[in-house]
N, C-alpha and C positions, 0 to 999 in steps of 0.2 A: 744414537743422535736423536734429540727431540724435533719434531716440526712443531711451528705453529703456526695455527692457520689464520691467513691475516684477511680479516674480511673487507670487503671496498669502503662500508660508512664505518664513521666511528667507532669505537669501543660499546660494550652494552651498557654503562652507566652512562655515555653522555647522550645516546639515541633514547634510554628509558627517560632519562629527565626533562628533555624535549619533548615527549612523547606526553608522561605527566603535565607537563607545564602548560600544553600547548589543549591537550584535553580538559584542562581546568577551568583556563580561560575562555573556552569555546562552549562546553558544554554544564560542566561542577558548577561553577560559581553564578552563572545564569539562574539555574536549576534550583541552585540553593538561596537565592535570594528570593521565591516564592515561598518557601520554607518560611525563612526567617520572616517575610511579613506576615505570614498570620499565626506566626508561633503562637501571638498573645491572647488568638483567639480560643475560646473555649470550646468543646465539641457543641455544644447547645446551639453557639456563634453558627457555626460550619453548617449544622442542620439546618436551621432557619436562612441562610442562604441558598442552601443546592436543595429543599423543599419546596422551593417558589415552583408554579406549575409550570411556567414558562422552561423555566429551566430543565425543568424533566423534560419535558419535551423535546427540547432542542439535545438532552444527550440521547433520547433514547433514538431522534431519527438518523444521526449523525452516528451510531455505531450502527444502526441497521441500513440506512442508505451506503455504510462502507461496506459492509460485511458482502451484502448482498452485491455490490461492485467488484467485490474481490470475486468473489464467486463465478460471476460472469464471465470475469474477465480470466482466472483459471482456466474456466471450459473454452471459451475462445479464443483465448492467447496460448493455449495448446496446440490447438487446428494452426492457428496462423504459423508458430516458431515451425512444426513438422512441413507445412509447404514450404516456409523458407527454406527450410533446412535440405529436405530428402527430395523437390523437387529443379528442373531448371528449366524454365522458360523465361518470354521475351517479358521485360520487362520487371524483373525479379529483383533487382537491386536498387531499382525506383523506390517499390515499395518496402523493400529492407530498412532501405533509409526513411521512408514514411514515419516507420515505427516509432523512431527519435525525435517524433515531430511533437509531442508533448514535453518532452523532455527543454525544449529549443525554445518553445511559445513561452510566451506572459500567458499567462492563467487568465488576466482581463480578457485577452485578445480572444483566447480559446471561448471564453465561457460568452462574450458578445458574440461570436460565431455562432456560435449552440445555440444562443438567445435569437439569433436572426433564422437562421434553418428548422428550427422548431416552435416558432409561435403561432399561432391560430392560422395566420395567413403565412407563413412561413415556406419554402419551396418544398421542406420533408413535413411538416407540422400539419398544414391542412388536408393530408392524407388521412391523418390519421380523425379518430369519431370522438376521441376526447383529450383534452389539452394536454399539455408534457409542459412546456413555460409555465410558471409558477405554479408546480406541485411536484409531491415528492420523487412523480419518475422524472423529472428533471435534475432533480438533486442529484439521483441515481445515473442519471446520463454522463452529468459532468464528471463526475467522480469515476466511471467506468475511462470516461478520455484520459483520464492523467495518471491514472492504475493502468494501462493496459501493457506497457510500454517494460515494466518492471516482472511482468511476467513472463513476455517474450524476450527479453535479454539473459533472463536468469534459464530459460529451456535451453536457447538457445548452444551453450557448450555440451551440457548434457546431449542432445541428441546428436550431438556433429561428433561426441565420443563413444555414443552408441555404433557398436562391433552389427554389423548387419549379419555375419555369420551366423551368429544368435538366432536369429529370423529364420534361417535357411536353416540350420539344425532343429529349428523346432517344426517347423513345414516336413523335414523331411523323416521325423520321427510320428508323423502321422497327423499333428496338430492342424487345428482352421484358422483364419484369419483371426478371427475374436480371439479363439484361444492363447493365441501367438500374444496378441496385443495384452490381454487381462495377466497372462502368466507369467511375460518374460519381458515385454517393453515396460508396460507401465509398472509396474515396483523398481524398474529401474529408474524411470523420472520422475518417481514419487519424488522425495525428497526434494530436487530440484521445483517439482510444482509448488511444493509447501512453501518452499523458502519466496517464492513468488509470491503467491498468495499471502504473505505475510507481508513484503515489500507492498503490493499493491492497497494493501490493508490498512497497512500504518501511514502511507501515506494518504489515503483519503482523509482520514480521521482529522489530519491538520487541513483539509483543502480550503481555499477561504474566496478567493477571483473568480475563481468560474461558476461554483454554485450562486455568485454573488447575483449574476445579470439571471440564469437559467433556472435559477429559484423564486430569483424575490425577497429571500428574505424576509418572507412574511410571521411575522411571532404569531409560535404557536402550531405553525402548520408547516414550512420550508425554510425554519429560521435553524441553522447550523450553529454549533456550540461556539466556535471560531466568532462570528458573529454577536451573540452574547456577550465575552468577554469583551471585546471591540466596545461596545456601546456600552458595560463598565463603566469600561476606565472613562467616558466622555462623562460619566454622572460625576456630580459634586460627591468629595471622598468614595470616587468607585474604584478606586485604585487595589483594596480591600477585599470585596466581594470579587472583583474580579481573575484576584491571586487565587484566593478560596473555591474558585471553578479552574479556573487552570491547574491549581494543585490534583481533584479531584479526577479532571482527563488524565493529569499524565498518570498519578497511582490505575488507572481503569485501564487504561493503554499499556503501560510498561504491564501490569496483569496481565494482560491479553496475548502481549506480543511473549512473554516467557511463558506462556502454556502452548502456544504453537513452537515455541522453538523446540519445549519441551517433547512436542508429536515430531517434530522434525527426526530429534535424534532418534527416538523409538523407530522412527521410519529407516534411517541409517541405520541402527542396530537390527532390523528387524532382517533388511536387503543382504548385511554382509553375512548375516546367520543362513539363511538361503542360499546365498549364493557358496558358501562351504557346505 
């Protein structure tokens, strides 16, 4: 006698078709109407746009104020997910929930925040001997708030499935703390960190509200690529040029994000080869 096994949602052709349908219209056909408006341009066209000085500029700070956020935010949203995780004190789920507080905010809200705590006369800002409001460690500021949040969620299951025996077999085989940590924790959260750091990453790269106030937005110096396009489209026929820069983020970005996913796997491949 045959079973067959009856799943709870529909069949696989009518959940695939939704599935297509519903990704095409969300994401395909947005996507591909950048395409299609500057099909008609020539590569000449394309250079003589994304050659403007302006324009370099605004991509080059805008991949390195991310990058450099992601990074950050990796090495500290490590430290943070392991005390959430491995330890319990008062007050512990206060700031668990903290962590989802970029997640919740307007980006406006967040980035006039940052803009008010860090300006010249600012409560954290005139601490410091030189400005953070309108320049690039500002940029870098904001971008660190709304990245941070994607690295400690993504640690987070990982280490709550981290086996502690692990720990105690390698302590009791002679190992030190570092040891323990370098050899047998972190290759095991590698993976998990990457996929963080690549969340945290990609979404800088779009951030647009909060580097808005905490920048300035000043062309040339703290003006965000996001920014750019925006003031485009407001030029007469910038609808154009402005496709022409967005096309060229997302080819730059989708590059970027499939070379770390590409480290991702090698990191997966690399832990299950070890760990047999």
């Amino acid at each position: 006698m045959r079973f067959v096994q009856r799943s709870v949602l529909p069949g696989f052709g009518i959940t695939m078709g939704i599935t297509i349908t519903y990704l095409s219209l969300i994401v395909l056909i947005p996507l591909s109407g950048l395409f299609i408006v500057t099909s008609h341009l020539s590569w000449v066209d394309f250079q003589k746009i994304l050659s403007n000085e302006l324009v370099i500029k605004s991509f080059s700070l805008t991949f390195r104020a991310s990058f450099l956020a992601a990074v950050i935010n990796a090495f500290f949203g490590f430290i943070v997910a392991w005390v959430l995780v491995r330890y319990r004190f008062f007050g512990r789920r206060f700031l668990d929930a903290m962590v989802d507080l970029p997640f919740a905010l307007p980006t406006a809200v967040s980035g006039i925040a940052l803009a008010q705590l860090y300006s010249d006369k600012g409560w954290i800002g005139h601490f410091f001997p030189f400005p953070i409001r309108g320049t690039e460690i500002g940029v870098s500021l904001a971008l660190i708030f709304i990245g941070l949040p994607f690295v400690i969620r993504t640690l987070q299951p990982s280490l709550e499935d981290l086996e502690r025996e692990l720990e105690e077999v390698s302590a009791s085989l002679g190992a030190n703390r570092l040891q323990t940590f370098t050899k047998v924790i972190f290759p095991m959260l590698l993976p998990a960190l990457i996929t963080g750091f690549a969340m945290a990453f990609a979404r800088a790269l779009g951030e647009y509200g909060s580097v808005l106030f905490i920048g300035g937005m000043i062309p040339g110096k703290t003006e965000i690529i996001s920014s750019v396009i925006l003031q485009k489209l407001y030029e007469e026929n910038g609808h154009v040029p402005a496709s022409v820069i967005a096309v060229a983020m997302l080819v730059a970005s989708f590059t970027i994000l499939f070379l770390i996913n590409i480290i991702q796997r090698w990191a997966n491949r690399r832990f299950i080869l070890s760990a047999n």
